[in-house]
Z-matrix of the N, CA and C atoms (Angstrom, degrees):
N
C 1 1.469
C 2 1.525 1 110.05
N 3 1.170 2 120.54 1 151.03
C 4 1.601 3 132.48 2 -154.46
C 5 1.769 4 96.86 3 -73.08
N 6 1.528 5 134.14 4 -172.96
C 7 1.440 6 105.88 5 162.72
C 8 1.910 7 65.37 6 -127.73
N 9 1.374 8 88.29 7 147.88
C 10 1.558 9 124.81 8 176.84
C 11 1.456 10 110.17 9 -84.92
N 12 1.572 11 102.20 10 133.53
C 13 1.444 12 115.49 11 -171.71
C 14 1.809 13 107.05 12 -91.92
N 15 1.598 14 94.58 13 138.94
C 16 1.585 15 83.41 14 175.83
C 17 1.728 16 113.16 15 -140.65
N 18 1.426 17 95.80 16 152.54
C 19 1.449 18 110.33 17 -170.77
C 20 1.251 19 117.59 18 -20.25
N 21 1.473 20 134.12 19 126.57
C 22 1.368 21 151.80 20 -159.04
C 23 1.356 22 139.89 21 128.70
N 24 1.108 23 127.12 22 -170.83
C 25 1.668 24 119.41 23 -179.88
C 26 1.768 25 122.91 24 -67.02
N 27 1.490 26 110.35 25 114.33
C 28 1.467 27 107.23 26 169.77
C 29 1.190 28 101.16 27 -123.67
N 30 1.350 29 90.41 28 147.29
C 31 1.558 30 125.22 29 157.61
C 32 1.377 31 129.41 30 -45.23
N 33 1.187 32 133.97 31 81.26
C 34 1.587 33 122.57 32 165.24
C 35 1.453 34 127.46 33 -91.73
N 36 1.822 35 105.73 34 92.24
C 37 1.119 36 113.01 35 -151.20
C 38 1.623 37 112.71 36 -82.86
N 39 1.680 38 100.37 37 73.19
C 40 1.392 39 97.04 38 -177.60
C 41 1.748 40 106.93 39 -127.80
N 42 0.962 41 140.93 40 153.09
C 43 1.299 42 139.09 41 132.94
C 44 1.104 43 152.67 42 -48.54
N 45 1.639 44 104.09 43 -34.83
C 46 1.444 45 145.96 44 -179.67
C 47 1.754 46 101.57 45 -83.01
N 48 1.656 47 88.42 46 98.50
C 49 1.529 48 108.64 47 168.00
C 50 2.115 49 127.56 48 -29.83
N 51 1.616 50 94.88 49 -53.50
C 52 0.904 51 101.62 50 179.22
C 53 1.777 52 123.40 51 -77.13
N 54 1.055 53 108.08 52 -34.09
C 55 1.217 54 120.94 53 177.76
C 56 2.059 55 115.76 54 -56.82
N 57 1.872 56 90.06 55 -54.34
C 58 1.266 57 97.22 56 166.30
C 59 1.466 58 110.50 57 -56.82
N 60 1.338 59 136.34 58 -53.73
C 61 1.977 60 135.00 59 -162.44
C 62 1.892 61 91.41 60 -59.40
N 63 1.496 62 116.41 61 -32.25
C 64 1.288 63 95.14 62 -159.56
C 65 1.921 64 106.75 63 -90.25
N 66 1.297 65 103.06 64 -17.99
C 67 1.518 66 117.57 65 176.59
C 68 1.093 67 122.49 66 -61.38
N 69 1.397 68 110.34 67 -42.42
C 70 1.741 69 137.30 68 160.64
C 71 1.377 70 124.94 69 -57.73
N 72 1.473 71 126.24 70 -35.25
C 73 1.202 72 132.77 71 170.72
C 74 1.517 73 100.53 72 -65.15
N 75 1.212 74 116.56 73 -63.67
C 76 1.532 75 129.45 74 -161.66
C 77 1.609 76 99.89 75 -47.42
N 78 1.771 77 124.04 76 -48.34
C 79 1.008 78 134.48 77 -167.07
C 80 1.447 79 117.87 78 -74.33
N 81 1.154 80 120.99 79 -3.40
C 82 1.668 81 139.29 80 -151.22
C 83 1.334 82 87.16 81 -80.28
N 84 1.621 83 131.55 82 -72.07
C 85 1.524 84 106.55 83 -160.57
C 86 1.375 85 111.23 84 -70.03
N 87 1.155 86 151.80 85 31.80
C 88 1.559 87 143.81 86 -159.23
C 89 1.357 88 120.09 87 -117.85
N 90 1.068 89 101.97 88 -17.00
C 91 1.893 90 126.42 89 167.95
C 92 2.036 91 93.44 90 89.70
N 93 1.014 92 111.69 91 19.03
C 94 1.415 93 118.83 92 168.12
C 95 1.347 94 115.37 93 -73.70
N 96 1.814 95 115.19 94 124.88
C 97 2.076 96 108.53 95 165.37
C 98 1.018 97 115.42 96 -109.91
N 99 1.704 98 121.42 97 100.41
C 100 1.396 99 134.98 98 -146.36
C 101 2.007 100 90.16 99 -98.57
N 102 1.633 101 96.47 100 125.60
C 103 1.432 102 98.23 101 173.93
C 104 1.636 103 106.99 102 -123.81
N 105 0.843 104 118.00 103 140.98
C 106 1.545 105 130.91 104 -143.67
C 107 2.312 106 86.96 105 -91.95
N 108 1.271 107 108.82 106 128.92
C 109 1.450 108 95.24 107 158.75
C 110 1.226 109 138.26 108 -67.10
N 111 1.566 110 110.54 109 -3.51
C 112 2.005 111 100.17 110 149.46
C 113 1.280 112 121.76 111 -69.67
N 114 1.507 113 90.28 112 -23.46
C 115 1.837 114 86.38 113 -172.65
C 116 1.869 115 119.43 114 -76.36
N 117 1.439 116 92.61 115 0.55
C 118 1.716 117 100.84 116 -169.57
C 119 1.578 118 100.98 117 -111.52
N 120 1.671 119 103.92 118 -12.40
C 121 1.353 120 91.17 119 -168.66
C 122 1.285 121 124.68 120 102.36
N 123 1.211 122 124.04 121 -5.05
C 124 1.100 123 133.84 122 -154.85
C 125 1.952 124 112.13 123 -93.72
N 126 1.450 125 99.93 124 120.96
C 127 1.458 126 88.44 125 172.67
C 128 1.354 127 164.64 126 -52.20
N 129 1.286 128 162.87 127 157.62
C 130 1.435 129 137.31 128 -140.88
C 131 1.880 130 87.37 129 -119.79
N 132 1.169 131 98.12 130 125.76
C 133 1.806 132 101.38 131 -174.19
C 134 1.384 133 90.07 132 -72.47
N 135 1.700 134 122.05 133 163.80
C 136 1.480 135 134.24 134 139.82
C 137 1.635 136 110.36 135 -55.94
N 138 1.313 137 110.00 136 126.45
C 139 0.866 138 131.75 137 155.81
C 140 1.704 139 139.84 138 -50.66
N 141 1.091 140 112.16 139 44.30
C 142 1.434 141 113.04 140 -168.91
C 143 1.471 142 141.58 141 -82.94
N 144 1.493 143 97.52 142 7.31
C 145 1.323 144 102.69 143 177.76
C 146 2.055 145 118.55 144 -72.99
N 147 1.200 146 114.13 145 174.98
C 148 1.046 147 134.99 146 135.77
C 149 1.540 148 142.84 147 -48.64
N 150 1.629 149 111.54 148 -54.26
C 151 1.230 150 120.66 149 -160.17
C 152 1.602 151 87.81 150 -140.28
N 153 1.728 152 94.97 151 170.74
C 154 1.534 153 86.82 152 -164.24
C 155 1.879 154 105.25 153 -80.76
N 156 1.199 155 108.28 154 -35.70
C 157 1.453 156 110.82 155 159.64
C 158 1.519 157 129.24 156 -7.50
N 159 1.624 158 80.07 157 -58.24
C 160 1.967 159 98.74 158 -173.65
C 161 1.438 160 99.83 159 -62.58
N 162 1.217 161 116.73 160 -57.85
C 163 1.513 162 131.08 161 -143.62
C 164 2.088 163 94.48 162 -69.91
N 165 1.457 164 98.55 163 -35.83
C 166 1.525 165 104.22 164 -179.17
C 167 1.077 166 122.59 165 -59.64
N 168 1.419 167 110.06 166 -44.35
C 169 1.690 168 112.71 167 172.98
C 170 1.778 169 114.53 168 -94.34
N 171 1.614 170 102.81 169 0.83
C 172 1.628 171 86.73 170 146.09
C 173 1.056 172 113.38 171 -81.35
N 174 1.283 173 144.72 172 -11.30
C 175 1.368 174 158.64 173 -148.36
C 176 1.849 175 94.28 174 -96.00
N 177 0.975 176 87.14 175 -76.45
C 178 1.501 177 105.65 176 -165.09
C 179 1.603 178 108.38 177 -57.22
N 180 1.201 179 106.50 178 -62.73
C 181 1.714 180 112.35 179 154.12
C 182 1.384 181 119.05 180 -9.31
N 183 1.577 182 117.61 181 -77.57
C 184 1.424 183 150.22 182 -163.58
C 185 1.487 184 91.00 183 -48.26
N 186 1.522 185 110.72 184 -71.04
C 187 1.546 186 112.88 185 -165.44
C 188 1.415 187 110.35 186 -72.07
N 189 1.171 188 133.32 187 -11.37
C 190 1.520 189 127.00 188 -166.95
C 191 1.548 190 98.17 189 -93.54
N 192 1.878 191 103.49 190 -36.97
C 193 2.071 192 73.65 191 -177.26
C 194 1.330 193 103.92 192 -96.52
N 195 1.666 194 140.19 193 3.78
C 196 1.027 195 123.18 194 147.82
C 197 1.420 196 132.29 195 -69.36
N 198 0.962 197 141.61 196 -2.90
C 199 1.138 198 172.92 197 168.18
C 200 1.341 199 138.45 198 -80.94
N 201 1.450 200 98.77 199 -29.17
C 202 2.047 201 115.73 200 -167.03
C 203 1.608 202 113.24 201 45.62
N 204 1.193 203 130.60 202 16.46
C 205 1.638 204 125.63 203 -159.45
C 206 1.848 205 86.38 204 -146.31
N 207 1.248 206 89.42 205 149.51
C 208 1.937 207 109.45 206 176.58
C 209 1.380 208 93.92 207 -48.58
N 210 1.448 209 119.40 208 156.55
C 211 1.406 210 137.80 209 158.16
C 212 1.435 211 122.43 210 -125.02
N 213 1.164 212 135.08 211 170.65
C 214 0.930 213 143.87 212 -132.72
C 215 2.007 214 116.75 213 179.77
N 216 1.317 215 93.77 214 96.25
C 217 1.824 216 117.11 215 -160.35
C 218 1.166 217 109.61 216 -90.37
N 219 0.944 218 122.82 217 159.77
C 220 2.056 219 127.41 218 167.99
C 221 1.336 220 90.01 219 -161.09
N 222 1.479 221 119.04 220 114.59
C 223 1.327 222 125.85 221 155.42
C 224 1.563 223 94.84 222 -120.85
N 225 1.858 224 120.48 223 132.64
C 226 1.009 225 135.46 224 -157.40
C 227 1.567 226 99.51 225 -156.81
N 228 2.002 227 101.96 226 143.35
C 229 1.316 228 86.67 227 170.15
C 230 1.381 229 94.88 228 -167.32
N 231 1.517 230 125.72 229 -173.29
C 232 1.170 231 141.11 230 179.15
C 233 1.866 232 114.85 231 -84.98
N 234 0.976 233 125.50 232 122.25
C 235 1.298 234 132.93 233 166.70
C 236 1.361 235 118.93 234 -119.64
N 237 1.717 236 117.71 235 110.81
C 238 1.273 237 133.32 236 -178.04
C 239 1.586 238 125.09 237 -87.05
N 240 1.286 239 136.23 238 97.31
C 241 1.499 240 126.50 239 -164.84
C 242 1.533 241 95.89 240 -44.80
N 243 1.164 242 116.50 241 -70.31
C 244 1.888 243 123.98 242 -168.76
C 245 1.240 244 95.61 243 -46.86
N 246 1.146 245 145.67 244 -35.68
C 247 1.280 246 132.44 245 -159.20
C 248 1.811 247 134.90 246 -106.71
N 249 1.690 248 76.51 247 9.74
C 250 1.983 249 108.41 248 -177.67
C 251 1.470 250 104.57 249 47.31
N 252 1.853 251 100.97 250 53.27
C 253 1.300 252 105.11 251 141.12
C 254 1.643 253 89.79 252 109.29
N 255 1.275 254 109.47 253 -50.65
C 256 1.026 255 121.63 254 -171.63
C 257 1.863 256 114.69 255 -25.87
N 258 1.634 257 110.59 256 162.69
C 259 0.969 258 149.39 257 -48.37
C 260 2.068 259 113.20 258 -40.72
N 261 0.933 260 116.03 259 -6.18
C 262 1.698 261 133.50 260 176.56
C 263 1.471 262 104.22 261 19.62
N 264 1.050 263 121.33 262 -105.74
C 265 1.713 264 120.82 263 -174.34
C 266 1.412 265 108.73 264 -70.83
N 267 1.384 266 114.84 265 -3.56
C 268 1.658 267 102.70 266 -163.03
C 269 1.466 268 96.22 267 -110.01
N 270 1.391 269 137.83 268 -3.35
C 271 1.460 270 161.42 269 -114.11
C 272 1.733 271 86.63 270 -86.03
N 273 1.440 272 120.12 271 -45.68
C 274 1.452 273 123.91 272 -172.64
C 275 1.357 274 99.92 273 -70.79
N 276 1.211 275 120.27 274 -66.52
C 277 1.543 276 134.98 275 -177.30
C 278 1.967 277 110.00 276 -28.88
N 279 1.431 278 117.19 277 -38.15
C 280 0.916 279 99.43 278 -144.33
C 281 1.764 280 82.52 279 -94.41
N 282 1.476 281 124.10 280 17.65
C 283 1.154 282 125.15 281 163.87
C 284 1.323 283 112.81 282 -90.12
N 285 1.565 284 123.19 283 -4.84
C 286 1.851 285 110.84 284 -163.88
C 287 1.452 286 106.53 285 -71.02
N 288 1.045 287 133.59 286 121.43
C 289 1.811 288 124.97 287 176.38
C 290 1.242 289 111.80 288 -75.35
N 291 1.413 290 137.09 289 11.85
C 292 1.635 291 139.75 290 177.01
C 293 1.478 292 86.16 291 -90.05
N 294 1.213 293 138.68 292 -21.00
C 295 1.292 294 141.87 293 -157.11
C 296 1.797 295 115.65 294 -83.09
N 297 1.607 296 96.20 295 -28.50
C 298 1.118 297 128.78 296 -157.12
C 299 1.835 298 114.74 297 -121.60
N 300 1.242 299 94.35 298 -62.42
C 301 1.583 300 117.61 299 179.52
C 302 1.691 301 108.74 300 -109.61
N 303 0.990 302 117.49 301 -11.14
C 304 1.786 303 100.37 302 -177.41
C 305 1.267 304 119.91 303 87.55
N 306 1.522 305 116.87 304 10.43
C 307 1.540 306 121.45 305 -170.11
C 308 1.671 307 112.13 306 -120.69
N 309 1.358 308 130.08 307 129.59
C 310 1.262 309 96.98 308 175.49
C 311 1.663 310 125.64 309 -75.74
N 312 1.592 311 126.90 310 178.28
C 313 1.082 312 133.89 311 -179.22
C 314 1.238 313 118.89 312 105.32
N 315 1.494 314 118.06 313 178.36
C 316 1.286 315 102.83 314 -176.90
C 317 1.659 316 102.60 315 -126.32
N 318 1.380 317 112.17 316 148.36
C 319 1.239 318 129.64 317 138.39
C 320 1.775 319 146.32 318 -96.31
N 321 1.477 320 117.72 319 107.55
C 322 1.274 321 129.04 320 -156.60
C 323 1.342 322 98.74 321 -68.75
N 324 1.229 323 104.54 322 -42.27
C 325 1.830 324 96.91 323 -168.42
C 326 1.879 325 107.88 324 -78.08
N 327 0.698 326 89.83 325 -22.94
C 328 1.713 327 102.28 326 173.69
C 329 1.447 328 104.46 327 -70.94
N 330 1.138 329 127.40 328 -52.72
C 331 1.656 330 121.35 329 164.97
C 332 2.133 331 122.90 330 -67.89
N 333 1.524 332 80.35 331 -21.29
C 334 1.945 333 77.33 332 174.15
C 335 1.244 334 100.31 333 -90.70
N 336 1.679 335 130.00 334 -15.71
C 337 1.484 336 115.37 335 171.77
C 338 1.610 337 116.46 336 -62.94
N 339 1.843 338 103.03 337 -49.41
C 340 1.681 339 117.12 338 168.54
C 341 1.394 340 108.41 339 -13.26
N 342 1.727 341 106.23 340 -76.31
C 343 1.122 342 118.39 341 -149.64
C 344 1.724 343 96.06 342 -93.78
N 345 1.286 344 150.30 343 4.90
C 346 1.463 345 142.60 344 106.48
C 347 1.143 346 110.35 345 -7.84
N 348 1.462 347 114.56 346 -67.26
C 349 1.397 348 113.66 347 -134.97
C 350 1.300 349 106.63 348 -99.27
N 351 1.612 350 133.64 349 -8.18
C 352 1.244 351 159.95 350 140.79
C 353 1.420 352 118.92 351 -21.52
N 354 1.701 353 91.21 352 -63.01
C 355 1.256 354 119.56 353 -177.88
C 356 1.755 355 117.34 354 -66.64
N 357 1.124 356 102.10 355 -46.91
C 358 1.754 357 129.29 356 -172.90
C 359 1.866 358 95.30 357 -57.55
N 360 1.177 359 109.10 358 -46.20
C 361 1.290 360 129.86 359 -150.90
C 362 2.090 361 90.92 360 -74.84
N 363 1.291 362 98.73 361 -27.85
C 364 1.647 363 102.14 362 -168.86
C 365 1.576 364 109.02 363 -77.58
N 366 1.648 365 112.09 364 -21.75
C 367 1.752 366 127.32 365 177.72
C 368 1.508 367 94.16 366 122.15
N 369 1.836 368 103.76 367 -169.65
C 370 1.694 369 109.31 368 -170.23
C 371 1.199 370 100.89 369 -80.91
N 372 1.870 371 134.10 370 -15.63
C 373 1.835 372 105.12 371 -149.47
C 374 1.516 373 69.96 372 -117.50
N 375 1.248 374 125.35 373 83.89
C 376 1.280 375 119.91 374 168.71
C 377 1.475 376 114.26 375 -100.54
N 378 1.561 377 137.54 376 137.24
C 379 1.557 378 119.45 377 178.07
C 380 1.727 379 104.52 378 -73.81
N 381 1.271 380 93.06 379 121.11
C 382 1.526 381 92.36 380 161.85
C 383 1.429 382 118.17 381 -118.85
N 384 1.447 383 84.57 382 49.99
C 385 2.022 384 83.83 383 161.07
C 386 1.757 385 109.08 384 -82.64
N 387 1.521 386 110.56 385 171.01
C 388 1.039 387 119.86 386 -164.22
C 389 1.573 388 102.65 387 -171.12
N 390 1.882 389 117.20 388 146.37
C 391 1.450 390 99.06 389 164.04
C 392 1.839 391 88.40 390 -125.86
N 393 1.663 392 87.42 391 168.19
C 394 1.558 393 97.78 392 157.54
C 395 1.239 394 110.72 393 -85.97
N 396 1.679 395 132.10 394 157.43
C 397 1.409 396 113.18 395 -170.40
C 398 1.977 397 82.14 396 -140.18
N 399 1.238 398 101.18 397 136.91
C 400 1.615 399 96.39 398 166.66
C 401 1.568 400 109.63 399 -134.91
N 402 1.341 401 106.04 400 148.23
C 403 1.433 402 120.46 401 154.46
C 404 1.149 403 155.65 402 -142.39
N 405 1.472 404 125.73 403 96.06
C 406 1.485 405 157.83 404 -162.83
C 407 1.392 406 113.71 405 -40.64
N 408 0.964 407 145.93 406 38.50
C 409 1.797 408 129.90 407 146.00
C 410 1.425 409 132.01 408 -5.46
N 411 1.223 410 115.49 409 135.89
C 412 1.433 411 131.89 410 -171.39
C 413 1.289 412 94.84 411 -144.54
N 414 1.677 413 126.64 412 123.52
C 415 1.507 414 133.04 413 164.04
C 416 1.349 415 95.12 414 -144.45
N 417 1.442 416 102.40 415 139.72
C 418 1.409 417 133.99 416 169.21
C 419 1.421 418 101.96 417 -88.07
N 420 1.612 419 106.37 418 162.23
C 421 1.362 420 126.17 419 153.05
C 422 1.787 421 128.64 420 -32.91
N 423 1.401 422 104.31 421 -60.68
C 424 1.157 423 142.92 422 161.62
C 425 1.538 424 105.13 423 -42.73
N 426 1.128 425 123.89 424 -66.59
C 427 1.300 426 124.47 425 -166.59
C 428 1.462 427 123.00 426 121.60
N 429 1.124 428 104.39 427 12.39
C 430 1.514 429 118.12 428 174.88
C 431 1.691 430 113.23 429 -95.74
N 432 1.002 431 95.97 430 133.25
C 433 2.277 432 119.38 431 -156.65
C 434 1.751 433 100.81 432 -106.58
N 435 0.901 434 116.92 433 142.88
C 436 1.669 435 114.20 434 149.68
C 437 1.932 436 101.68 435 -135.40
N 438 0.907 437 107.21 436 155.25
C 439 1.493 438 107.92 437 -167.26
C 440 1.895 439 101.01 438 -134.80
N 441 1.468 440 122.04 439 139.01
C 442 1.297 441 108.15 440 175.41
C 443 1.357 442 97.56 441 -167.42
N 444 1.543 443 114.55 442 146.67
C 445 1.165 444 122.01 443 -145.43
C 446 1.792 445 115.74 444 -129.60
N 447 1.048 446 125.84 445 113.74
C 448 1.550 447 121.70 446 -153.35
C 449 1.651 448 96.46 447 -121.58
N 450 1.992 449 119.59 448 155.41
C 451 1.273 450 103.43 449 -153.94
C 452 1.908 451 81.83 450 -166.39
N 453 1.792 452 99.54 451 134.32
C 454 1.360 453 105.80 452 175.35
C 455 1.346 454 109.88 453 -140.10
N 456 1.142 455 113.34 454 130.12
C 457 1.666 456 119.27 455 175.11
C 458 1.307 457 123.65 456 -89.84
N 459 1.287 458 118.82 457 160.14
C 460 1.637 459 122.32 458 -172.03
C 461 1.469 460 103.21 459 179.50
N 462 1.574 461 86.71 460 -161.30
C 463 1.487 462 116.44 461 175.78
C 464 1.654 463 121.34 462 -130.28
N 465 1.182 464 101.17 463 149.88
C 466 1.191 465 100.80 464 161.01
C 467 1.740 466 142.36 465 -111.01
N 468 1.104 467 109.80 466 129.78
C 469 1.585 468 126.73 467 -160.96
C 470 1.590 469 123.92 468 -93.45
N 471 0.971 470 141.12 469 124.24
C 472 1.567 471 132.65 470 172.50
C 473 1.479 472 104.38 471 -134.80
N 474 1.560 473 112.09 472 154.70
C 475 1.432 474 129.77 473 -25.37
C 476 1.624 475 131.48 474 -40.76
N 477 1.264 476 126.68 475 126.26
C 478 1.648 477 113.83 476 169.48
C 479 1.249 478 109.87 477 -29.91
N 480 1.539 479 106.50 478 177.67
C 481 1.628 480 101.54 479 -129.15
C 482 1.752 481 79.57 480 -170.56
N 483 1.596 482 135.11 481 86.58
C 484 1.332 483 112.45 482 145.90
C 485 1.464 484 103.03 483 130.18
N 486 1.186 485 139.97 484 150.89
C 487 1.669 486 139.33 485 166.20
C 488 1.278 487 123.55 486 -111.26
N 489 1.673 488 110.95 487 -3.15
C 490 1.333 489 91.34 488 -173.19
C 491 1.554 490 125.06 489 -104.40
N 492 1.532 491 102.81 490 8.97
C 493 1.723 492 105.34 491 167.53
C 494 1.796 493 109.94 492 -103.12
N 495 1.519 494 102.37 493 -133.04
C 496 1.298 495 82.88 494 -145.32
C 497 1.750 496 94.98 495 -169.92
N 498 1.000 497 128.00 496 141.10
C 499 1.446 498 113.41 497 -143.51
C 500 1.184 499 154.40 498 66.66
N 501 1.648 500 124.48 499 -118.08
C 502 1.612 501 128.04 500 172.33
C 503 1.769 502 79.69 501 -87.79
N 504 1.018 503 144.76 502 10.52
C 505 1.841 504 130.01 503 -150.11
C 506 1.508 505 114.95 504 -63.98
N 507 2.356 506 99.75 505 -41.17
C 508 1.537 507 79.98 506 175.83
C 509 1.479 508 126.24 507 -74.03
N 510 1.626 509 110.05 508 -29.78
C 511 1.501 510 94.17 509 -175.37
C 512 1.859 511 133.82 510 -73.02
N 513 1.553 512 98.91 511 2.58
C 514 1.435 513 105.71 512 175.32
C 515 1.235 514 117.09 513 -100.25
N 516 1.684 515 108.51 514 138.26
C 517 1.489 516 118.40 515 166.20
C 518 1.280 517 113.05 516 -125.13
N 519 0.959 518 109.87 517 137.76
C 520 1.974 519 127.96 518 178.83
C 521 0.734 520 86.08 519 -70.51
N 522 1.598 521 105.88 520 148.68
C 523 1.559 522 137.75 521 158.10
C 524 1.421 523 123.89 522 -52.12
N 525 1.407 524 96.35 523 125.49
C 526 2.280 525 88.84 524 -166.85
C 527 1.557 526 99.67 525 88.76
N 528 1.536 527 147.78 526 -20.76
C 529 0.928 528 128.24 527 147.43
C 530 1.111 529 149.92 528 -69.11
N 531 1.467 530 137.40 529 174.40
C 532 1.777 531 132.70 530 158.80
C 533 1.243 532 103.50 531 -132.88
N 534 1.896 533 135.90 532 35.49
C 535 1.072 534 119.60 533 160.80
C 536 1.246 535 89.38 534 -130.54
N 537 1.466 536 98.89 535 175.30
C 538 1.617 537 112.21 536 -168.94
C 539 1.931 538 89.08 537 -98.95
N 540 1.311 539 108.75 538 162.91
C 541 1.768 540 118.13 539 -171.20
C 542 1.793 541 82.88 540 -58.54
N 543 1.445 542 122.24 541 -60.97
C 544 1.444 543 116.09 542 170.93
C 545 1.545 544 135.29 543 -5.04
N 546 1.126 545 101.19 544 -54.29
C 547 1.369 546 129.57 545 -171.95
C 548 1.492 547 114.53 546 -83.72
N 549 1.563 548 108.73 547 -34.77
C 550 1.741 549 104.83 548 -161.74
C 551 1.917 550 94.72 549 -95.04
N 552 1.390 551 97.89 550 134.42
C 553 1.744 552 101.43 551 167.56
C 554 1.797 553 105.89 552 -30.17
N 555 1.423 554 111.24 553 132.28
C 556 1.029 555 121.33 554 145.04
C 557 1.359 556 126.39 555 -9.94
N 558 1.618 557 121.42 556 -83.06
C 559 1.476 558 152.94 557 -172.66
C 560 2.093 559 84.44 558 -40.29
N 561 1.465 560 99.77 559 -58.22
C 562 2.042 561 108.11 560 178.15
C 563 1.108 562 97.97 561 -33.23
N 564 1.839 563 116.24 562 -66.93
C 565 1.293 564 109.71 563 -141.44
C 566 1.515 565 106.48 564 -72.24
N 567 0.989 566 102.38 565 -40.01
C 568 1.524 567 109.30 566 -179.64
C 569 1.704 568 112.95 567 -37.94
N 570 1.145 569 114.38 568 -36.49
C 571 1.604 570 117.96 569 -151.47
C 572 1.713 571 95.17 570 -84.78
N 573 1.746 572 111.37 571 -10.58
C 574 1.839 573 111.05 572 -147.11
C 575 2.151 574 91.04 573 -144.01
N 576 1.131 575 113.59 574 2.51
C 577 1.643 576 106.65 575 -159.36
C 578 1.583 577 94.74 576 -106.28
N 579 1.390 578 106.27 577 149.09
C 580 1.973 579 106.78 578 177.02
C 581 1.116 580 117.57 579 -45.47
N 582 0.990 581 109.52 580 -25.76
C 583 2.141 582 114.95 581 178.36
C 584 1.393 583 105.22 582 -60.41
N 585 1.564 584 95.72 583 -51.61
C 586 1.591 585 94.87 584 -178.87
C 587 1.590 586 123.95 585 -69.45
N 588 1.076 587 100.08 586 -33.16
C 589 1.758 588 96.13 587 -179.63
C 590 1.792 589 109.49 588 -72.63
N 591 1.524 590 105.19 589 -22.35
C 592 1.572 591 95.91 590 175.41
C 593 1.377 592 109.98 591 -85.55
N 594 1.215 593 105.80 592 -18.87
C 595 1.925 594 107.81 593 -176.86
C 596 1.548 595 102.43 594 -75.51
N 597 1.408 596 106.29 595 -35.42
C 598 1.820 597 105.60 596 173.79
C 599 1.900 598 108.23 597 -56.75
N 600 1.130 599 92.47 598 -49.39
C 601 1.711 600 92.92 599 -175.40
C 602 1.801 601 104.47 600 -61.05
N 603 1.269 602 119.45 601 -45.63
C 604 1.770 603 117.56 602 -163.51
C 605 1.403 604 84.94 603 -69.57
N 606 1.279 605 143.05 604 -52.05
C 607 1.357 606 137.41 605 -160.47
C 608 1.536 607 111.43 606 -70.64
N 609 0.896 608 107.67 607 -64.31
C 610 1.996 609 92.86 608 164.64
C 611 1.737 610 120.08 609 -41.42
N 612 1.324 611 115.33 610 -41.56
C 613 1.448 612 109.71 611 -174.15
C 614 1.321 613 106.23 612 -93.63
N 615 1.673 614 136.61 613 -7.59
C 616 1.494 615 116.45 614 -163.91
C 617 1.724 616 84.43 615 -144.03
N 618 1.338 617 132.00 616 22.40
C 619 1.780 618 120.40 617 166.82
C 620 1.564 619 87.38 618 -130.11
C-alpha cells in the first residue's frame, strides 16, 4: 500500500520555473505548502539515470535528504516515434546552448528546430507522432519512494504555435486537438497534459 501524503511542506524538487507553477496548481486543493528547491537553495543533482523514473527519484531523493521534508520530482520529456523515442531522457539537454553555441542555458526553440530538422531530414510523409511522457517521484526522509507515471499522445506541428506553455509546448498537439499545449488555457492543459495523468494516478494512491 502506497504511504499517504499529509498536509504540510513539500518539496518540489525542480528548478524549472514552469514545471514548478504547473506542480503547484495541481497541488493547491490538498492542503499541501509546496516550496520549490530554488527557493531553499537547494542543489540541482547530476542527472544519471537512464529513464525518466531513475532521474526522478534522483531528483526526489536529492531534495528530501537535503531538506528533512518529503519531495516531490517531475522528470518529463519528449518522445519522437521517427526518432526511436528520441530526444526522451535527454529532451532538456538537447536545449543547452553551450552544447551548440558555447553559452550556458537553454534555448527551447533551438531544440524544437533540432527535432524539426530531424524530422525534415526523414522526407514530407514522415510520422510525426509523438507523446509527452512524465514521471512523478515521491521520497521521504526515511527513504521511502512512490513512483507514477502519466502519458499523452499527439503530433507534432511547425512553426511553434502559442506563449503560454513552456518547452517543446508550442510545437505539440494532443490527439483530438488543433491547438498546440501553447495555445490551450493552462486550467485545459492541466485537465489533458502528462503531468496530469500522473498527478491523477499519485492522487488516488497517496491523498
Amino acid at each position: 500500500m502506497a504511504r499517504k501524503l499529509l498536509p504540510g511542506r513539500l518539496v518540489i524538487a525542480s528548478h524549472n520555473q514552469g514545471k514548478v507553477r504547473e506542480i503547484r496548481d495541481l497541488l493547491a486543493p490538498f492542503g499541501i505548502e509546496p516550496v520549490s528547491a530554488g527557493e531553499l537553495g537547494l542543489p540541482e543533482p547530476e542527472e544519471t539515470g537512464t529513464t525518466f523514473a531513475e532521474n526522478a527519484l534522483i531528483k526526489a531523493k536529492a531534495s528530501s535528504e537535503a531538506s528533512g521534508l518529503p519531495a516531490l520530482s517531475d522528470d518529463s520529456g519528449l518522445e519522437v516515434l521517427a526518432l526511436g523515442g528520441r530526444p526522451g531522457v535527454y529532451t532538456a539537454d538537447w536545449a543547452e546552448r553551450q552544447w551548440f553555441e558555447g553559452e550556458p542555458g537553454r534555448d527551447w526553440y533551438m531544440a524544437m528546430g533540432k527535432v524539426e530538422g530531424l524530422l525534415v531530414e526523414q522526407g514530407p510523409d514522415v510520422d510525426r507522432s509523438a507523446s509527452f511522457v512524465c514521471t512523478l517521484a515521491v521520497a521521504w526522509p526515511d527513504g521511502h519512494s512512490e513512483v507514477f507515471e502519466g502519458r499523452v499522445s499527439g503530433s507534432l506541428t511547425w512553426p511553434p504555435r502559442g506563449t503560454l506553455g513552456f518547452g517543446y509546448d508550442p510545437v505539440f498537439v494532443p490527439m483530438g486537438g488543433t491547438q498546440t499545449f501553447a495555445e490551450i488555457d493552462p486550467a485545459e492543459k492541466h485537465t489533458i497534459s502528462h503531468r496530469a495523468d500522473a498527478f491523477q494516478k499519485l492522487v488516488a494512491a497517496l491523498f
